[in-house]
C-alpha positions as CSV (number, residue, x, y, z in Angstrom):
1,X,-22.8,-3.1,63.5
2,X,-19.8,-4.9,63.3
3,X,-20.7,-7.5,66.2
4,X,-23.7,-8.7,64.4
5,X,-20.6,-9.9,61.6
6,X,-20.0,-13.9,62.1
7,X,-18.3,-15.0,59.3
8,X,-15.2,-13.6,57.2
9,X,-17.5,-12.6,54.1
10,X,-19.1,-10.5,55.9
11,X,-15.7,-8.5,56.8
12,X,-14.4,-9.3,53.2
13,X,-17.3,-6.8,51.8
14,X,-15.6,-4.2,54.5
15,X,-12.4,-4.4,53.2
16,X,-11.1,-0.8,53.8
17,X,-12.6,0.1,56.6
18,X,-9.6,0.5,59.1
19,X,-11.4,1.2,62.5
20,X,-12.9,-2.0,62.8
21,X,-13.1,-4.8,65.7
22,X,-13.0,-8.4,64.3
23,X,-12.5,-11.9,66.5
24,X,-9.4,-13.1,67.1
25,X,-11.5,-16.6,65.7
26,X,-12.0,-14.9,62.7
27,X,-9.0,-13.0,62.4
28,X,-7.0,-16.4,61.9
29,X,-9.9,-17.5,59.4
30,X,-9.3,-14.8,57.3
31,X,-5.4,-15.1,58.1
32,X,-5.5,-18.4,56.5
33,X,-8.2,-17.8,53.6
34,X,-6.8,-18.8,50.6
35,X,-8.5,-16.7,48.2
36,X,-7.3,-12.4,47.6
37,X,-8.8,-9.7,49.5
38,X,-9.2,-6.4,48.0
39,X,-10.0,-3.3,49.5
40,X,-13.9,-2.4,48.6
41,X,-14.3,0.8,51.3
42,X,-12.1,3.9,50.3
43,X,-11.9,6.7,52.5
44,X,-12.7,9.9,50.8
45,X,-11.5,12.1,53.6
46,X,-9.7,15.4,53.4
47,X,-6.1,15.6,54.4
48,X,-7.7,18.7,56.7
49,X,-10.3,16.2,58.5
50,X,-9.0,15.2,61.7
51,X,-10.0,12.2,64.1
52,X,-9.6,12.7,67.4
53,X,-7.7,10.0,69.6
54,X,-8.2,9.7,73.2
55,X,-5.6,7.1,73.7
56,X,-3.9,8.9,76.1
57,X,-6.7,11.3,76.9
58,X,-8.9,9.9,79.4
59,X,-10.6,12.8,80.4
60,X,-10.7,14.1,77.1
61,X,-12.5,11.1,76.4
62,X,-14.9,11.2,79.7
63,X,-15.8,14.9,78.6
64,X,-16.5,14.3,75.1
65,X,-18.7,11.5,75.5
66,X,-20.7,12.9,78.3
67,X,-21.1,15.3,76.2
68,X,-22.7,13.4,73.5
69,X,-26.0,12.5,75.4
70,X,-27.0,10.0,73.4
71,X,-23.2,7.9,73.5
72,X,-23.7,8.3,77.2
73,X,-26.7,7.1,77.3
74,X,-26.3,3.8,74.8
75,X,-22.7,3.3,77.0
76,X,-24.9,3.5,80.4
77,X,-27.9,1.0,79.3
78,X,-25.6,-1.4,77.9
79,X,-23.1,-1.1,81.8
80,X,-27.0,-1.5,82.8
81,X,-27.3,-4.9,80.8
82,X,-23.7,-6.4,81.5
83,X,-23.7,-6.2,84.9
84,X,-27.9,-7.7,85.0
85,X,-26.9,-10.6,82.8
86,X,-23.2,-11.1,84.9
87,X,-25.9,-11.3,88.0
88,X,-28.4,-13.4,86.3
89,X,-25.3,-16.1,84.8
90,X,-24.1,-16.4,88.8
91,X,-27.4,-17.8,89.5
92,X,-27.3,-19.7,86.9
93,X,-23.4,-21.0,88.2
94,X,-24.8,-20.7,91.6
95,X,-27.6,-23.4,90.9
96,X,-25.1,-25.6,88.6
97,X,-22.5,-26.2,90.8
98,X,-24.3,-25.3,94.3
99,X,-21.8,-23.3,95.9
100,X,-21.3,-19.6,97.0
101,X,-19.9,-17.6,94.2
102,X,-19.5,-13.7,95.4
């Protein structure tokens, strides 16, 4: 959801919601806004509910999301896309600048 956001509004109305990506475009927008931001998301978790962090876990990570069949299978369709469109933009290159590009 969050990379369909494209202005700071939009991430405004999130306020409060601390495990989100923004731009680093946007992130100096919103640095230099000049009007308050208040926090709109509260997080009604226990103090007993954990999150889990894989930071430092990478096949703790690799299990749990292989795991979770349908992660895995949203992860491997959009490697699938990235690499077709990476292939697809060095023809594009290819036929721009004619010359080899591996």
């Amino acid at each position: 959801m969050v990379a369909s956001l494209r202005n700071i509004d939009d991430y405004v109305h999130l306020a409060g919601n601390g495990l989100m990506a923004i731009s680093v475009k946007l992130l100096e927008e919103l640095s230099n806004a000049d009007y308050h931001v208040r926090q709109r998301l509260v997080n009604n978790r226990s103090s007993n509910d954990t999150t889990v962090s894989y930071v430092n876990d990478e096949s703790g990570f690799r299990l749990a999301l292989f795991n979770d069949h349908m992660a895995f299978d949203k992860v491997s369709e959009s490697l699938r896309i990235f690499l077709k469109d990476g292939q697809e933009l060095k023809g594009i290159l290819r036929a721009a600048i004619g010359e080899e590009i591996p």
